[in-house]
C-alpha positions in Angstrom: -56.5 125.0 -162.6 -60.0 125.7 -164.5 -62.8 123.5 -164.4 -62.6 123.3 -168.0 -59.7 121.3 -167.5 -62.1 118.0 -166.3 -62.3 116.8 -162.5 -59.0 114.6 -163.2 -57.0 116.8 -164.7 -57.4 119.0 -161.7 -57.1 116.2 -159.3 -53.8 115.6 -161.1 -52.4 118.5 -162.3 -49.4 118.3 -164.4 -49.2 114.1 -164.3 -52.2 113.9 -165.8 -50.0 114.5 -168.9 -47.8 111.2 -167.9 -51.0 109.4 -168.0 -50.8 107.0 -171.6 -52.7 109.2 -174.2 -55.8 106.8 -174.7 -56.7 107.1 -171.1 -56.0 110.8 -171.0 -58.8 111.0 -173.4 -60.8 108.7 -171.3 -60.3 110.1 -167.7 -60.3 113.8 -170.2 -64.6 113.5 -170.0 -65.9 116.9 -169.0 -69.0 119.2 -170.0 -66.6 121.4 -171.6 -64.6 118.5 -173.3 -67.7 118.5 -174.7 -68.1 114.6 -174.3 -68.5 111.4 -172.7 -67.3 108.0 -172.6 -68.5 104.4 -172.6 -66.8 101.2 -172.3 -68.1 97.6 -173.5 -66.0 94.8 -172.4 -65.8 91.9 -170.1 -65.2 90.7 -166.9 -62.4 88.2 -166.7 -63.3 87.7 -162.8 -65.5 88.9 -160.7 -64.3 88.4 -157.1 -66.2 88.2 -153.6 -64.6 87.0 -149.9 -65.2 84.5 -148.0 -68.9 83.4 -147.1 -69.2 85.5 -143.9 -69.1 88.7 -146.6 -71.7 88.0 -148.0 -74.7 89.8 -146.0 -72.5 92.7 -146.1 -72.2 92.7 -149.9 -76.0 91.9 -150.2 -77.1 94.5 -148.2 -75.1 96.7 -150.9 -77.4 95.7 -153.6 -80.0 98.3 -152.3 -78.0 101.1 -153.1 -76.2 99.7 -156.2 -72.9 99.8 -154.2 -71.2 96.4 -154.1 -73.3 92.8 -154.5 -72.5 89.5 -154.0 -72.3 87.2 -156.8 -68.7 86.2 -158.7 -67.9 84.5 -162.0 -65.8 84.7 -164.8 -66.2 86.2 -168.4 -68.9 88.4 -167.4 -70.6 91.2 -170.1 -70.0 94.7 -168.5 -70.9 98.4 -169.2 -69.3 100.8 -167.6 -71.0 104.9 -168.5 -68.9 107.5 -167.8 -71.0 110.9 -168.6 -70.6 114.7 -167.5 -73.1 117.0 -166.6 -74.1 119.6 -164.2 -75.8 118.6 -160.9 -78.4 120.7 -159.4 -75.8 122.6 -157.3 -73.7 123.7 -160.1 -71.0 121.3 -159.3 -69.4 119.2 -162.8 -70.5 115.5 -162.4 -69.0 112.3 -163.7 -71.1 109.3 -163.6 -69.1 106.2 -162.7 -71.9 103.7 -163.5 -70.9 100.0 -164.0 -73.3 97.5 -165.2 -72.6 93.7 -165.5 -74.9 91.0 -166.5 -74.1 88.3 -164.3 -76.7 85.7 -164.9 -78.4 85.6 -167.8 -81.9 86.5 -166.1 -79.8 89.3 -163.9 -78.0 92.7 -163.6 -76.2 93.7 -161.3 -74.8 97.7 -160.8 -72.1 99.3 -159.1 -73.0 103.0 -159.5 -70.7 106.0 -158.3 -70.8 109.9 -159.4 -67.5 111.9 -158.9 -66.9 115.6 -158.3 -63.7 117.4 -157.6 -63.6 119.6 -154.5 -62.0 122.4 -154.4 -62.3 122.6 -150.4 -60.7 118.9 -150.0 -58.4 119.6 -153.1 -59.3 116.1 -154.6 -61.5 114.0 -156.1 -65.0 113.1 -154.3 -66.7 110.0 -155.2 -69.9 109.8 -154.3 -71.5 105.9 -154.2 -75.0 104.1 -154.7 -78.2 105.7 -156.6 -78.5 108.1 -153.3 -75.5 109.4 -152.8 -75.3 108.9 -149.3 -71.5 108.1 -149.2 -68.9 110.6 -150.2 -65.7 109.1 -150.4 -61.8 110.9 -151.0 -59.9 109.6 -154.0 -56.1 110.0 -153.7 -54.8 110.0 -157.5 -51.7 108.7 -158.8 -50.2 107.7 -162.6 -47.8 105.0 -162.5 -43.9 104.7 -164.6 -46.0 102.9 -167.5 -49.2 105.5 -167.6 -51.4 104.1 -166.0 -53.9 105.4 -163.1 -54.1 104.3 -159.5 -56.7 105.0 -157.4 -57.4 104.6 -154.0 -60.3 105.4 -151.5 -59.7 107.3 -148.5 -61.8 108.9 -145.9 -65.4 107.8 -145.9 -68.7 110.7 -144.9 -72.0 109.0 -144.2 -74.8 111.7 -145.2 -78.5 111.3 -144.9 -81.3 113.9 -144.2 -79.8 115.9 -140.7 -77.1 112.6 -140.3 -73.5 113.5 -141.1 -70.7 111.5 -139.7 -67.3 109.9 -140.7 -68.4 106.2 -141.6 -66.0 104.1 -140.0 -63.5 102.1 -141.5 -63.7 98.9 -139.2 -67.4 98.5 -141.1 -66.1 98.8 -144.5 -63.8 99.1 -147.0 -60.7 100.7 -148.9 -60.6 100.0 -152.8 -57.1 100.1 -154.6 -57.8 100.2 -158.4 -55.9 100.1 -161.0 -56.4 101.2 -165.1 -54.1 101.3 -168.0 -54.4 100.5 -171.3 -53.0 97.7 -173.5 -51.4 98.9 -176.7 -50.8 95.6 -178.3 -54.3 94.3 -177.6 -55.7 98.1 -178.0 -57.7 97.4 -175.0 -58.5 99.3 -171.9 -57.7 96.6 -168.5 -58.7 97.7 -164.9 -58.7 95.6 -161.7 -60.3 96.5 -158.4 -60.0 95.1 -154.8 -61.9 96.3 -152.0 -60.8 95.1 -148.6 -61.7 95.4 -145.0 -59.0 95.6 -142.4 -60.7 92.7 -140.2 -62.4 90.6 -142.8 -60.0 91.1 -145.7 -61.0 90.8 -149.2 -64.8 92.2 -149.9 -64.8 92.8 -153.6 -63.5 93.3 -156.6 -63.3 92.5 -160.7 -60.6 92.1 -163.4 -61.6 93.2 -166.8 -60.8 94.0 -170.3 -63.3 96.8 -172.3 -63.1 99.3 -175.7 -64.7 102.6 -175.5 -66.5 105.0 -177.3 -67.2 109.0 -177.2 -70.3 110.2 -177.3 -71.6 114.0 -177.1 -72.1 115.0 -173.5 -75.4 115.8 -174.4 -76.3 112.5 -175.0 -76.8 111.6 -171.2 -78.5 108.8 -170.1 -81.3 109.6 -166.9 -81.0 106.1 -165.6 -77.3 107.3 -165.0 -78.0 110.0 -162.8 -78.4 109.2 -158.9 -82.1 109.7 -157.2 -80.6 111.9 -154.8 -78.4 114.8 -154.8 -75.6 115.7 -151.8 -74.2 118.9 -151.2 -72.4 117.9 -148.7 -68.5 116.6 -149.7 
């Protein structure tokens, strides 16, 4: 594997060939691919658990990882854009965007790296990176990928530990594409083994490819980690 082969591909390896062509283009995003991707759709439903979640998912709001509110038929933008981070290390922003009221935003963001040393996909969440999470990869009989989280790292200045589980959550996701409807769908739970469901969204979204140069800054995270 090369990293001009794209984060997934080398998470994947050869499957990422049995992944359905439109989302081999979309998960194919790389500085050497030479471009981006971002998608423009809706969200059917926008789920949240039971009241007692809800100071858990509010307190997520300060780091763009997770917040509160639900509802149905939601605008979303999701920006998926490659670059290279101050450590030399290819970056894929995972930024989702959703306009849940009309007077308010609401974003989920993520950055992803592929580490050699854990031989897997890193996922780094909220604007500060201070949560590195492992992705375990999979494509499906139809084409379609499946994701879900694994161990979590909690980093911050000379702090490093192994966040744990019992305080918050695993995410199972889920992303094919429709080829009679010639839409992208995607559906994401996050749950907690004592409290159940946290989070999660169902949604529908096109995409378009533009240059990898053409990289938003409000994508990027305030803070880098160079710890995985």
């Amino acid at each position: 594997m090369t990293a001009a082969e794209g984060i997934f591909r080398r998470a994947l390896g050869d499957d990422f060939d049995r992944l359905h062509p439109q989302l081999q283009r979309r998960f194919g995003v790389g500085v050497d691919a030479g471009y981006g991707c971002v998608g423009t759709g809706v969200m059917l439903e926008l789920r949240r658990g039971p009241w007692w979640t809800l100071p858990f998912l509010a307190f997520g709001t300060m780091r763009n990882i997770m917040f509160p509110e639900k509802g149905r038929d939601i605008p979303f933008q999701i920006d998926n854009h490659p670059y290279i981070d101050g450590y030399g290390r290819e970056i894929v922003t995972f930024v989702r965007t959703m306009q849940v009221r009309p007077d308010r935003r609401r974003r989920f963001d993520a950055t992803m790296i592929y580490s050699p040393k854990r031989g897997r996909v890193v996922d780094y969440l909220g604007t500060h990176q201070h949560l590195a999470v492992d992705l375990d990869l999979a494509v499906t009989d139809d084409g379609a990928l499946r994701l879900t989280s694994g161990e979590q790292r909690f980093y911050e200045g000379p702090l490093a530990f192994r966040f744990p589980m019992l305080f918050s959550g695993i995410a199972h996701l889920t992303e094919r594409y429709d080829d009679e409807r010639e839409l992208f769908i995607i559906d994401l739970v996050v749950r907690n083994r004592l409290m159940g469901r946290l989070f999660g969204y169902r949604g529908e979204f096109t995409c378009e490819y533009p240059s990898a140069e053409e990289i938003p800054v409000t994508v990027k995270p305030y803070r880098e980690e160079r710890r995985e």
